[in-house]
VMD Tcl script that draws the C-alpha trace (Angstrom):
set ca {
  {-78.77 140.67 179.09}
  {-80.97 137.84 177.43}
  {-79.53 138.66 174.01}
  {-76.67 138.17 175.37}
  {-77.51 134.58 177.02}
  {-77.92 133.33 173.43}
  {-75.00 134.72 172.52}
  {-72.62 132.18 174.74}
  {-74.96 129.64 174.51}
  {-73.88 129.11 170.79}
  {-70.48 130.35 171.08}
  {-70.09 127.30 173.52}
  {-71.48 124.79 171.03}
  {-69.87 125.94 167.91}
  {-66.45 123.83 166.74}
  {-63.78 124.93 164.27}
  {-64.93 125.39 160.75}
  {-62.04 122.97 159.32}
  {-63.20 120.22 161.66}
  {-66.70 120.87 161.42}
  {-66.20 120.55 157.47}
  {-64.89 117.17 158.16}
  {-68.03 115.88 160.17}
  {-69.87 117.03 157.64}
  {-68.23 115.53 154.74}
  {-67.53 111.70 156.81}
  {-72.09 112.34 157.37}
  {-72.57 112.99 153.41}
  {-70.23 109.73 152.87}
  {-72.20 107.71 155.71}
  {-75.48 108.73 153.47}
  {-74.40 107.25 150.45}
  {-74.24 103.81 152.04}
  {-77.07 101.61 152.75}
  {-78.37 101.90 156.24}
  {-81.67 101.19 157.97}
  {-84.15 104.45 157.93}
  {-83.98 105.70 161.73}
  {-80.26 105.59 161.54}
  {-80.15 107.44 158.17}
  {-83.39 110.11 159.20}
  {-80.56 110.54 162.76}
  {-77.67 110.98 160.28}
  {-79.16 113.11 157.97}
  {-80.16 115.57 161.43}
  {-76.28 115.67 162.19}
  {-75.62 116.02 158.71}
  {-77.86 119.96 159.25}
  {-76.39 119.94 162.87}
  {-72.96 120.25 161.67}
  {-74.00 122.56 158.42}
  {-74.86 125.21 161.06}
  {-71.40 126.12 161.22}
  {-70.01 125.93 157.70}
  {-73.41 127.45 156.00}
  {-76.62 128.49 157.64}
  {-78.65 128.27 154.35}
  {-77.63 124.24 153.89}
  {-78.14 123.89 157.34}
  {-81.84 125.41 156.78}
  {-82.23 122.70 153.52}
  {-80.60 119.49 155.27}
  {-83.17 120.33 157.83}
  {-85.79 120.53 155.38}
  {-84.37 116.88 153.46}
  {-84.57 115.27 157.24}
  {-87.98 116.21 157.78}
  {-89.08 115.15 154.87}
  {-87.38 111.90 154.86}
  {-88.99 111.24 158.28}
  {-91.73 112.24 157.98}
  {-92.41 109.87 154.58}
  {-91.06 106.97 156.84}
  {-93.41 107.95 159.93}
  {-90.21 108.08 161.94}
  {-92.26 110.11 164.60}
  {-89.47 109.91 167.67}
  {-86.76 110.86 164.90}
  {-88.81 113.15 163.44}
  {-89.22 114.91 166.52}
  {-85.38 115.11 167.61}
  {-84.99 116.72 163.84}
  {-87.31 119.59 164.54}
  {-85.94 120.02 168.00}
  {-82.80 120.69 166.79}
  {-83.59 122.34 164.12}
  {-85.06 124.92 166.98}
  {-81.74 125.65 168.17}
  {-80.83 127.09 164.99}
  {-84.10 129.11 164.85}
  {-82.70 130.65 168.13}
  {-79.46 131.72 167.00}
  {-80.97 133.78 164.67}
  {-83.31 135.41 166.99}
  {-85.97 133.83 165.15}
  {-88.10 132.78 168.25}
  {-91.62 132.09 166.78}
  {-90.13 129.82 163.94}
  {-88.36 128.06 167.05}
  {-91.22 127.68 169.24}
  {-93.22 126.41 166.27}
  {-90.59 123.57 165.85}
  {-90.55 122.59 169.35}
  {-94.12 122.38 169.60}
  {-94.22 120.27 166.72}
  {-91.43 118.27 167.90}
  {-93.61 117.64 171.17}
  {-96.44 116.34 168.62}
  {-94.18 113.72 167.33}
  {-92.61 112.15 170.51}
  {-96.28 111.96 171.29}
  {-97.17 109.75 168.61}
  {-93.58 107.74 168.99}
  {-93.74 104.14 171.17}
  {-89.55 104.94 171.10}
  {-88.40 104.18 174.86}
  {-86.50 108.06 174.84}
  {-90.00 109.86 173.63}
  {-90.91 110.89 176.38}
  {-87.75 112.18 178.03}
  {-87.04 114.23 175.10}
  {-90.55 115.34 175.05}
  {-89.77 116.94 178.80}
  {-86.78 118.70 176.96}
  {-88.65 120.26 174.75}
  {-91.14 121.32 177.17}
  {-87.77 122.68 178.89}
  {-86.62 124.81 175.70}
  {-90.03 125.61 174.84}
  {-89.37 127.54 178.52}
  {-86.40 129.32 177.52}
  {-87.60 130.96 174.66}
  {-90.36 132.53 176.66}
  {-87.86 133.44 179.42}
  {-85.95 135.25 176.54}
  {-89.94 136.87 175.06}
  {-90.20 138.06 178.85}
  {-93.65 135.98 178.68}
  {-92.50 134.67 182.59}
  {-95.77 133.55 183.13}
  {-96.63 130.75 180.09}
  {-92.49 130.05 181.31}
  {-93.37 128.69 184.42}
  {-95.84 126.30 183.36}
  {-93.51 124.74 180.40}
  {-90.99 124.47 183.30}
  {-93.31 123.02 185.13}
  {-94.51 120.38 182.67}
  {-90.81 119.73 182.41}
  {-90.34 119.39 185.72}
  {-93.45 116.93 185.88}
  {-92.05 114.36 183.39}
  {-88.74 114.11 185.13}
  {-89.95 113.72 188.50}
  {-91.92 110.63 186.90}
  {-88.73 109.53 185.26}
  {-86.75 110.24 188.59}
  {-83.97 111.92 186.49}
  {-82.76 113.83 189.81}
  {-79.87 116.16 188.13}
  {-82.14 116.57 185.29}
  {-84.62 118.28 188.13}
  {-82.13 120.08 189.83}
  {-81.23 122.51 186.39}
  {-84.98 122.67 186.01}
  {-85.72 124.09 189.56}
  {-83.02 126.58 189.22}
  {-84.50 127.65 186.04}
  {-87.96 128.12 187.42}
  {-86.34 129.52 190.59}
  {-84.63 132.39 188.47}
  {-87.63 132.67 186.67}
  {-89.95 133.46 189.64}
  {-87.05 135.71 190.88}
  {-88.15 137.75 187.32}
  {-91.35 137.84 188.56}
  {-90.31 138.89 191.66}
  {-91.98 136.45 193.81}
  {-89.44 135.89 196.02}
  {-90.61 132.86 198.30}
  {-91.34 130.88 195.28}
  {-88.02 131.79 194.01}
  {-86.45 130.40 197.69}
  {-88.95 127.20 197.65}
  {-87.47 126.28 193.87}
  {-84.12 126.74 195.01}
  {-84.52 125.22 198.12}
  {-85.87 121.85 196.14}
  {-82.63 121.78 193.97}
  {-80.23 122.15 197.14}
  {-82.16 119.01 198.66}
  {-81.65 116.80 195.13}
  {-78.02 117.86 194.97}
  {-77.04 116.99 198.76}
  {-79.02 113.72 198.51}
  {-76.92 112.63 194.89}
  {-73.88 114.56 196.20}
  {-72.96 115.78 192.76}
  {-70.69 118.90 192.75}
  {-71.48 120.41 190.02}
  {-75.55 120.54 191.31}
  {-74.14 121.08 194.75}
  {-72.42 124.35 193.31}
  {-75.26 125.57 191.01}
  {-78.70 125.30 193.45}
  {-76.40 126.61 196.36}
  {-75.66 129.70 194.56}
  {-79.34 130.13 193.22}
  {-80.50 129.93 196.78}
  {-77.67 132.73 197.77}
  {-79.94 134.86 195.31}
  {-83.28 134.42 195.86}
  {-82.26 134.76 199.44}
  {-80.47 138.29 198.73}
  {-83.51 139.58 196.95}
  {-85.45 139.24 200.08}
  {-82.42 140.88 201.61}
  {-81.61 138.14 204.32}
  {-78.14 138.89 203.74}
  {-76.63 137.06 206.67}
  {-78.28 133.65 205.43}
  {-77.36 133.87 202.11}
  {-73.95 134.29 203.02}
  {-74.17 131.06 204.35}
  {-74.95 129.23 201.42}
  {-73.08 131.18 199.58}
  {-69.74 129.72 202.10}
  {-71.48 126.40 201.10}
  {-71.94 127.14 197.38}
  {-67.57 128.25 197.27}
  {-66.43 124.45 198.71}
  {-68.13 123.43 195.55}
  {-66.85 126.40 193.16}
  {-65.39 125.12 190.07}
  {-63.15 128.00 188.24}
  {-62.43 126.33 185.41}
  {-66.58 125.68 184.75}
  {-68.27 127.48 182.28}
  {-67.64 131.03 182.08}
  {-71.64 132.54 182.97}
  {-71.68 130.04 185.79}
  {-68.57 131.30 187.19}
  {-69.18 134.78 186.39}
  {-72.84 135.10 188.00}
  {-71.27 132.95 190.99}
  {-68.80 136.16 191.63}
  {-72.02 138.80 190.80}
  {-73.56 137.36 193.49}
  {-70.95 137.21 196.02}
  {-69.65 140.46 195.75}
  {-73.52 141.76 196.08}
  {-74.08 139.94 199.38}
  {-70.73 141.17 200.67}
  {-71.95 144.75 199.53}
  {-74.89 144.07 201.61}
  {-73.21 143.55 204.36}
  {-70.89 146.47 204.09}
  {-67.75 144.48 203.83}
  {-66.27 146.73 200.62}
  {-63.09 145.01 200.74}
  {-64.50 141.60 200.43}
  {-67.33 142.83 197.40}
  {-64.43 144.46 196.18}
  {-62.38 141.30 195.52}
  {-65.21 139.48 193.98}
  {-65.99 142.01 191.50}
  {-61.96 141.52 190.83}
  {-62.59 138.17 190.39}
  {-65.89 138.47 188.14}
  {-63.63 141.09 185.56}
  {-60.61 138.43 185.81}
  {-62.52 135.56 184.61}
  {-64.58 137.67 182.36}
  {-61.00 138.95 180.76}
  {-59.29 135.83 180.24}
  {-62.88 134.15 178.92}
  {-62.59 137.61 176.16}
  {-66.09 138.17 177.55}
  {-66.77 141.60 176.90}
  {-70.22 141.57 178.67}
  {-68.88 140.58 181.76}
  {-65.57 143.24 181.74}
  {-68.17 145.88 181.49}
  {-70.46 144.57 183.94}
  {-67.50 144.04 186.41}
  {-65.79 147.60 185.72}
  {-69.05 149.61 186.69}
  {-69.58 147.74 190.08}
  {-65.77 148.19 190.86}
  {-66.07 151.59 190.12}
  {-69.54 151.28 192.61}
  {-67.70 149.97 195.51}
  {-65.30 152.17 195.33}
  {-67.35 155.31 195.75}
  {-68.66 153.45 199.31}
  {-65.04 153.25 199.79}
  {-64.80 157.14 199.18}
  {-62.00 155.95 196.68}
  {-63.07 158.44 193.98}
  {-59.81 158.60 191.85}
  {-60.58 154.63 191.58}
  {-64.15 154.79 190.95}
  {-63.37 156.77 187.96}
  {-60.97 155.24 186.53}
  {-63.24 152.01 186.98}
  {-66.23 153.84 185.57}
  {-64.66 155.41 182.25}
  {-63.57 152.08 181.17}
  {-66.67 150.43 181.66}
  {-68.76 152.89 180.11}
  {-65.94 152.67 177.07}
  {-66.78 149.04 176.78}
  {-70.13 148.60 177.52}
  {-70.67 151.69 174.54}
  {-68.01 149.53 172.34}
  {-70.84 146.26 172.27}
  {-73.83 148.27 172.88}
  {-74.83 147.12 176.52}
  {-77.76 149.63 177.30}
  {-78.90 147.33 180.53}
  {-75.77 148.89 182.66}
  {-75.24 152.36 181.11}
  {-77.44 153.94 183.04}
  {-76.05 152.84 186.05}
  {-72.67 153.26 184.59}
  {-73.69 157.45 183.75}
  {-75.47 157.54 187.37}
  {-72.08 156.55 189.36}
  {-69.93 158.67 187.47}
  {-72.32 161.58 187.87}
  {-71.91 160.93 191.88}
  {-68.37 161.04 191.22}
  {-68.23 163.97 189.70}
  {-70.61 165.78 192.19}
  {-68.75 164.48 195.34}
  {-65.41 165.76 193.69}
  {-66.83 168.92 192.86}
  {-66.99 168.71 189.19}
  {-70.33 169.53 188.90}
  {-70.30 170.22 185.04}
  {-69.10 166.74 184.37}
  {-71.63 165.35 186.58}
  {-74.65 166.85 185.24}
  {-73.26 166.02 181.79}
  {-73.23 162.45 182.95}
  {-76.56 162.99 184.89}
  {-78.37 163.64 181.12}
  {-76.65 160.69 179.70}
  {-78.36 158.82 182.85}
  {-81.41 159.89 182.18}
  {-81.53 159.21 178.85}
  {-80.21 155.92 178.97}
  {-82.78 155.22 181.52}
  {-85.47 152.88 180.56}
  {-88.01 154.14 183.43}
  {-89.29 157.18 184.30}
  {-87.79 159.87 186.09}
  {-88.22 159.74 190.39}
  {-88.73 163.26 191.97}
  {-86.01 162.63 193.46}
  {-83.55 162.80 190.58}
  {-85.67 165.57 189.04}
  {-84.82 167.49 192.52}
  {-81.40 166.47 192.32}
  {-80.96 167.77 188.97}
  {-81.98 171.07 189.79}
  {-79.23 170.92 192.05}
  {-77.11 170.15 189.91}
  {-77.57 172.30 187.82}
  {-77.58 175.62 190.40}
  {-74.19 173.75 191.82}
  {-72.67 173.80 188.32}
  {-73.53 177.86 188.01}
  {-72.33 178.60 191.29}
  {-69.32 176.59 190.73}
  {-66.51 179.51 190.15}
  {-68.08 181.52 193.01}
  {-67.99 178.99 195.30}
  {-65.56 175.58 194.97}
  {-66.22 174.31 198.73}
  {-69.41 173.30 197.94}
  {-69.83 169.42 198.13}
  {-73.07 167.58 197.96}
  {-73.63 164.64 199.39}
  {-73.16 161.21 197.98}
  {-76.54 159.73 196.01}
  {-78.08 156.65 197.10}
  {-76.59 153.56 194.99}
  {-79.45 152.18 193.27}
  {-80.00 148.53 193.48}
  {-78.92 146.40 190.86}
  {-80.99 144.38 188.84}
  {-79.58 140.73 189.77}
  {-82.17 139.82 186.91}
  {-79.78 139.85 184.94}
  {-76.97 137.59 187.16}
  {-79.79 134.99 186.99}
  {-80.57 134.89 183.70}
  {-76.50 134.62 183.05}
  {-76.32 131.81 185.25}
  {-79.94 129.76 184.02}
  {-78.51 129.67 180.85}
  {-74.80 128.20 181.65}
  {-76.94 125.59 183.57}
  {-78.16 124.55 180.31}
  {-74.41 124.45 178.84}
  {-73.04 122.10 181.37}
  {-75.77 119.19 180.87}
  {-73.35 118.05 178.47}
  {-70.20 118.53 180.71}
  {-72.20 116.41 183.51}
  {-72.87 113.58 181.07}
  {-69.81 113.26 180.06}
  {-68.08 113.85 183.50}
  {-70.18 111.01 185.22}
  {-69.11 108.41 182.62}
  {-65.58 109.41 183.17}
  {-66.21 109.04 186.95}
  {-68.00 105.74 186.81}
  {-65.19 104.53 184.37}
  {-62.74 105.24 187.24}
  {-64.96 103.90 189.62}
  {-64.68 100.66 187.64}
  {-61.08 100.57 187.18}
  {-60.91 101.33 190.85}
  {-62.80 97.80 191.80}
  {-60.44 96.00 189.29}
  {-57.50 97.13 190.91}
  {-58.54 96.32 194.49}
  {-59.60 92.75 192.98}
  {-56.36 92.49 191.76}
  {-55.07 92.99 195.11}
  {-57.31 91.25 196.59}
  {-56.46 87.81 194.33}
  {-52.52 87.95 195.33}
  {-53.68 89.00 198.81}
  {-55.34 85.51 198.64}
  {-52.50 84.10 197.16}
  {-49.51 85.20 199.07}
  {-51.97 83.87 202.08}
  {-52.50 80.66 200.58}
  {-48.59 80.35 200.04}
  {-47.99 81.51 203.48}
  {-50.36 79.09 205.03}
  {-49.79 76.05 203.13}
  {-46.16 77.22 203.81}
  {-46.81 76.52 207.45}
  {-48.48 74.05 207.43}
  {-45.88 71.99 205.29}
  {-43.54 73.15 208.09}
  {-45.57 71.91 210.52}
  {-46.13 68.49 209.47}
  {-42.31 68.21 208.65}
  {-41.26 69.17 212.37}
  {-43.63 66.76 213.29}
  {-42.43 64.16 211.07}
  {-39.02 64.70 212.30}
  {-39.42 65.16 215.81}
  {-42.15 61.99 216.51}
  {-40.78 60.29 213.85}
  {-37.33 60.48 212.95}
  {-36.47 61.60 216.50}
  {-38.15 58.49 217.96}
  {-36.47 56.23 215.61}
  {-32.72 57.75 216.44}
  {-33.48 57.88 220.80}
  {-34.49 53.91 220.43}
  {-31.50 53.01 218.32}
  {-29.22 55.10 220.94}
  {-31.10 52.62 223.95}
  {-30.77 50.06 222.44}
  {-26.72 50.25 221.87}
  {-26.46 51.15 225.59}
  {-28.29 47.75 226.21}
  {-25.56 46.38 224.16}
  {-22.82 47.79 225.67}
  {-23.45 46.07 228.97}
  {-23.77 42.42 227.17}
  {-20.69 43.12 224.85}
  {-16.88 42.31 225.56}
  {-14.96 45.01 224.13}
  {-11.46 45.77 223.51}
  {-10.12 49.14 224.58}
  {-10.08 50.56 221.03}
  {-13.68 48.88 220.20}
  {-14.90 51.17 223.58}
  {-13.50 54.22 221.97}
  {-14.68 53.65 218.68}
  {-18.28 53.04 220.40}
  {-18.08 55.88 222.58}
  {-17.38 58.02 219.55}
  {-20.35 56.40 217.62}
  {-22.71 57.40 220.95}
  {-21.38 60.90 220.78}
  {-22.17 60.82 216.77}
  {-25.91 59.66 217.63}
  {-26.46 62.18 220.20}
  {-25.30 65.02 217.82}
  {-27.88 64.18 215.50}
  {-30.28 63.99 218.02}
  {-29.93 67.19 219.10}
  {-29.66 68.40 215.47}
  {-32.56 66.83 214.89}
  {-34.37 68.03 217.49}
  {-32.85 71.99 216.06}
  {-34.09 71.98 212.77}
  {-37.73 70.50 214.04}
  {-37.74 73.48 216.41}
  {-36.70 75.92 213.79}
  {-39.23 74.83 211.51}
  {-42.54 75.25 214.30}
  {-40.74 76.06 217.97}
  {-42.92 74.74 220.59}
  {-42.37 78.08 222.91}
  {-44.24 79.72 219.96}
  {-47.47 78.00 219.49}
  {-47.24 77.04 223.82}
  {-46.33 80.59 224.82}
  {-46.72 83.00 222.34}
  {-44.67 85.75 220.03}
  {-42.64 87.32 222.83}
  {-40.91 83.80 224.17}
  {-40.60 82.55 221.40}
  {-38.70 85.68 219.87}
  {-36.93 85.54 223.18}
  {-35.52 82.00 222.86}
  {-34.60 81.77 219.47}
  {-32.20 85.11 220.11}
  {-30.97 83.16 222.46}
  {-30.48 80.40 220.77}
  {-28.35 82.38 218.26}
  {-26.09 83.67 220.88}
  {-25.54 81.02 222.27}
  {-24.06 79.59 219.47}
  {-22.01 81.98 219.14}
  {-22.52 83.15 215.43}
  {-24.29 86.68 216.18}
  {-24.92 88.34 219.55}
  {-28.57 89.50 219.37}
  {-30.24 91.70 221.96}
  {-33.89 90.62 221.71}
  {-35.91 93.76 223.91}
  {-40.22 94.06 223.91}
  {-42.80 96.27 224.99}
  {-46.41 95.94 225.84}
  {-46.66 92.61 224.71}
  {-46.65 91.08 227.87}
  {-50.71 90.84 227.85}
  {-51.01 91.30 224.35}
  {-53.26 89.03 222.28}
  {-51.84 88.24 218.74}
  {-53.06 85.76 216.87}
  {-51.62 82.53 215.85}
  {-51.24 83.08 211.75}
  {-49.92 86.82 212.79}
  {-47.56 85.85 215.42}
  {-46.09 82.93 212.92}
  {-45.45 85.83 210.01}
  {-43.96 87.94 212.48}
  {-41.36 85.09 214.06}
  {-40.85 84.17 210.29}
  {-39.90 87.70 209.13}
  {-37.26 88.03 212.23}
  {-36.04 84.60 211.53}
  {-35.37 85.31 207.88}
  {-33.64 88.81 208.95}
  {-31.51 87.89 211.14}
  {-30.48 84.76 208.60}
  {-29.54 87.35 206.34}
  {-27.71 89.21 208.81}
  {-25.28 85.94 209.60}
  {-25.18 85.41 205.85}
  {-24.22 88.78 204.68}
  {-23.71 91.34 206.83}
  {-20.33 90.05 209.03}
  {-21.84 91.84 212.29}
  {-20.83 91.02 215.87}
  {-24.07 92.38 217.61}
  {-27.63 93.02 216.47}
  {-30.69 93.97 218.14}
  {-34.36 93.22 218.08}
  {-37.11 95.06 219.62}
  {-40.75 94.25 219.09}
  {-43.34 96.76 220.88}
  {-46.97 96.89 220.71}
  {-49.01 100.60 221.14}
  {-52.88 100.55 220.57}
  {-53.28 98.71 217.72}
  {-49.85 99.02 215.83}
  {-46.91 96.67 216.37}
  {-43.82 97.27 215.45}
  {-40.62 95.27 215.31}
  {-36.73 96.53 214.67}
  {-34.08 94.54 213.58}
  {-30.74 96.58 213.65}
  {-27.06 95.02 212.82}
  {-23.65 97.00 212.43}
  {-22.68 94.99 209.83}
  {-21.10 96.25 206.94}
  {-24.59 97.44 205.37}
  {-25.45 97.73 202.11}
  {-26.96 99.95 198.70}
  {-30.85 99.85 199.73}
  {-31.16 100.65 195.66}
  {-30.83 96.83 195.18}
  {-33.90 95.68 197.11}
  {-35.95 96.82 194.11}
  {-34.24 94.80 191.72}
  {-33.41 91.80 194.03}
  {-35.36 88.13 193.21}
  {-33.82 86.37 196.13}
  {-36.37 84.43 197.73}
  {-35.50 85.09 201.49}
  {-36.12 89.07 200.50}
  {-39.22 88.11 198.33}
  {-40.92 85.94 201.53}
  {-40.41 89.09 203.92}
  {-42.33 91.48 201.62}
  {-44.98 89.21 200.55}
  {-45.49 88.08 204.33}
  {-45.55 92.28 205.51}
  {-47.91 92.52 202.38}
  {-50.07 89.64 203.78}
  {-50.40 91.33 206.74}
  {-51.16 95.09 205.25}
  {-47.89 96.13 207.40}
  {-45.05 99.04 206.10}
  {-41.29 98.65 205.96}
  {-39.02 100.91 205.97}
  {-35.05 99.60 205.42}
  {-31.92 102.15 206.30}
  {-28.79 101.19 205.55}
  {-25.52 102.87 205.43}
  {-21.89 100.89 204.20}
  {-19.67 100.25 206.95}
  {-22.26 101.30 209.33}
  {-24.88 98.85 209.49}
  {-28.43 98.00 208.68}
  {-31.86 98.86 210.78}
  {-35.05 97.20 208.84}
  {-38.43 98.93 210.44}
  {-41.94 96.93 210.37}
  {-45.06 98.39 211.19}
  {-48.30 96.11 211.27}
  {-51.83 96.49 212.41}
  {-53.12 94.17 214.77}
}
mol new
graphics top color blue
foreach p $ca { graphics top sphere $p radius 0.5 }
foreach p [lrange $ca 0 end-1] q [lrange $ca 1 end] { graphics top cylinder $p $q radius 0.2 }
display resetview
């Protein structure tokens, strides 16, 4: 299973050919200009990075050119990210010593560098460094290069840096099989992801933990983490994450003897593994189908499942499941009766097996073999179903340590994309905050223009026009008039009382009295009134609950504005005989109908329509974070809906 680790880890990494030709030739074009010696020693490392696709042995020599260029310039932090990557390449060839030796001369270098990334990259190397030995089996030099890993970042306080490195160590001390330090380093990765609340971490140490905790077969807690681990699932995450998540599912619902359940997960792990093309996984998935379904006493199934798993994992050579694979279908064949076939597949078992024989199996061999001579005389013989032997999760872990190295990349880049949207996000409620501020400004200096005019008119103008009307009815009783000079004063009185009184209409319009004296309701109230009374529209005016309610000023002055302009627009346009308004209040929403059967209209235009009267009502609902809603019908009316927290 750790060969194949490697395997993905490079199939992840590798571009196209054709594109990777063109990175390399815009690098060798970048060379040939003049630029400052760190930048060229970092070009001339991509310029072997991207050679490791189009040919290993240039890739090999524009290594050897970079180190030699560096070295000459005692570009020691450069010098060590050349030989660090140049490690990678060492490991894709299964050359591990050659790859150890370049880490731990990569280490010497960021050493000797005063660069401000040194020592960061030094813990990554100290992190690789790890991996290798994970992949020698040398578990025990592992965990103290993960360690000394661990140590730098904690000092750094890179906190999803620490939370792939105490997976690692906890699947590492799983391979040791110490089991409590396997749940401590899990545990210290769950506490790091729920503190920065990243998913991806959230997902990852949750599932680790689900492990280490089935190893030390508390199966009932580690299906609770594993119910946390699946609210942070990501299917469409790399494929060995996703594929050990599913491993280890399906083996703590096996654990608990919920087939169906284990059943569906393996379905799940073979799914993802076929559309990924990942042969490993189909194999793996096939042979614990077939597993479940002999504890199902589905035998027809388990065969089926087992033949085609063997088939593949022969086709790629994947020894680490055969003899599991041989074992099951060797019970299947014995519970059946088939008892040729199933010693058969109880040789291949033991041959595949990498461990010595139990006396156990040697016994039941023996039986096996007296079943399969006795087999014509007697066909009703059935032997009893084998004990399933555990699996080695080993190898789920080791899957999933190294997809938690593939995804560093993914976080990196998915945290700038989510701090980019983050900052886009505060622009745009700026932006509404700014014409929030404006429309208010309007709104208020609207007001208060208002204000002062009714003022104006009312104390001013309206004082001016009531002394001029005294002081012709002093007049009148000093004057000598003729009959048609009475008449023709009498009319003029009439004239001056008119304006008076229109006067005194418009300055009410502009700021009634009832409205800042005796709030919303009254004043909604009166000016209805008003309007039928004239005789231009018969309005209904109805409330609710806002006979104690407390509104304030600037709110109840939008609100009064909004009905005013409505019902304007209903005299204007709409030709009705009756409308209605109804304002109620319930908790803290208010909301306010104005309904009409005039002779309606296409709502369509509203979005298109610059009249001002239309443009003051939505700014002022706006202004007040309120909804509207406007139905309208031809030739049977219009009802306009407000709703506004208060």
């Amino acid at each position: 299973m750790q060969k194949v680790i490697f395997i993905f880890i490079f199939f992840f990494l590798l571009k196209s050919t054709e594109a990777q030709q063109h990175l390399v030739d815009s690098i060798a074009k970048e060379l040939q200009q003049p630029i400052a010696d760190s930048n060229r020693a970092m070009s001339m490392m991509r310029l072997a990075i991207d050679y490791e696709v189009v040919d290993t042995a240039k890739a090999y020599n524009a290594y050897k050119n970079a180190i030699k260029f560096a070295s000459e310039k005692k570009l020691f932090y450069q010098l060590g990210r050349i030989y660090q990557n140049q490690s990678f390449l060492y490991s894709s060839g299964a050359r591990y010593t050659d790859s150890r030796n370049s880490l731990d001369t990569a280490v010497l270098n960021y050493k000797r560098s005063n660069h401000p990334n040194a020592k960061l990259w030094e813990a990554n190397a100290y992190g690789d460094i790890a991996n290798i030995l994970k992949v020698q089996n040398n578990f025990e030099e592992c965990v103290e290069y993960n360690l000394k890993c661990i140590s730098i970042f904690e000092q750094l306080n890179l906190h999803d840096k620490l939370v792939v490195r105490y997976c690692n160590l906890s699947a590492v001390f799983g391979d040791l099989e110490e089991y409590t330090k396997q749940e401590e380093y899990a545990q210290k990765a769950v506490k790091i992801s729920q503190r920065t609340r990243n998913k991806s971490n959230l997902f990852i140490s949750y599932f680790m933990l689900t492990n280490s905790l089935t190893r030390q077969e508390k199966y009932n807690e580690a299906k609770t983490f594993l119910d946390s681990a699946k609210i942070y699932a990501d299917e469409n995450a790399n494929v060995d994450i996703v594929f050990s998540y599913y491993l280890i599912a399906a083996q703590v619902f096996r654990k608990l003897n919920n087939f169906d359940s284990a059943a569906h997960y393996f379905q799940k792990s073979y799914s993802v593994s076929e559309k990924n093309n990942y042969a490993y996984g189909k194999a793996e998935s096939l042979l614990q189908l077939g597993a479940v379904s002999i504890l199902q006493k589905k035998y027809s199934e388990a065969e089926n499942y087992l033949l085609n798993g063997i088939k593949q994992a022969e086709s790629i050579g994947y020894f680490n499941v055969l003899d599991d694979g041989y074992k099951y279908l060797s019970d299947v064949y014995g519970v059946t009766g088939r008892y040729k076939l199933a010693y058969e597949y109880f040789q291949k078992y033991k041959e595949a097996s990498d461990s010595a024989i139990s006396l156990e199996s040697k016994k039941y061999a023996t039986e096996l073999e007296k079943k399969y001579e006795s087999e014509k005389k007697d066909k009703q013989i059935v032997i009893q179903q084998s004990q399933l032997q555990k699996r080695k999760i080993m190898n789920y872990i080791l899957l999933g340590s190294a997809a938690v190295l593939l995804i560093i990349s993914f976080l990196t880049y998915r945290n700038y994309d989510q701090k980019k949207k983050l900052q886009q996000q505060r622009i745009n409620e700026l932006e509404t905050e700014k014409k929030l501020t404006a429309t208010e400004a309007v709104l208020k200096g609207e007001e208060q223009e208002r204000t002062r005019l009714a003022k104006d008119l009312h104390d001013g103008l309206g004082g001016m026009l009531s002394g001029i009307k005294y002081s012709f009815q002093n007049m009148k009783g000093n004057l000598i008039m003729t009959p048609d000079n009475q008449q023709a004063f009498e009319r003029s009185m009439d004239m001056l009382d008119s304006s008076i009184k229109e006067m005194r209409r418009v300055a009410h319009n502009m700021m009634p009295e009832a409205l800042v004296k005796f709030g919303l309701d009254t004043a909604l109230k009166d000016f209805c009134n008003d309007i039928s009374q004239s005789g231009a529209l018969k309005v209904n005016y109805q409330s609710m609950g806002l006979e104690d309610a407390v509104i304030d000023q600037t709110t109840g002055i939008t609100i009064y504005r909004i009905v005013q302009e409505l019902l304007n627009n209903t005299m204007k346009h709409a030709a009705a005989k009756t409308a209605i308004v109804q304002v109620s209040k319930t908790g803290g929403l208010l909301s306010v109908t104005v309904e009409d059967d005039g002779k309606g209209f296409d709502t369509s235009i509203l979005k298109q329509s610059k009249g001002i009267g239309w443009s003051n009502i939505q700014h002022r609902i706006e202004f007040l974070k309120g909804k509207l809603d406007v139905n309208s019908q031809k030739e049977k009316g219009t009802s306009v809906l407000i709703e506004l927290p208060v």
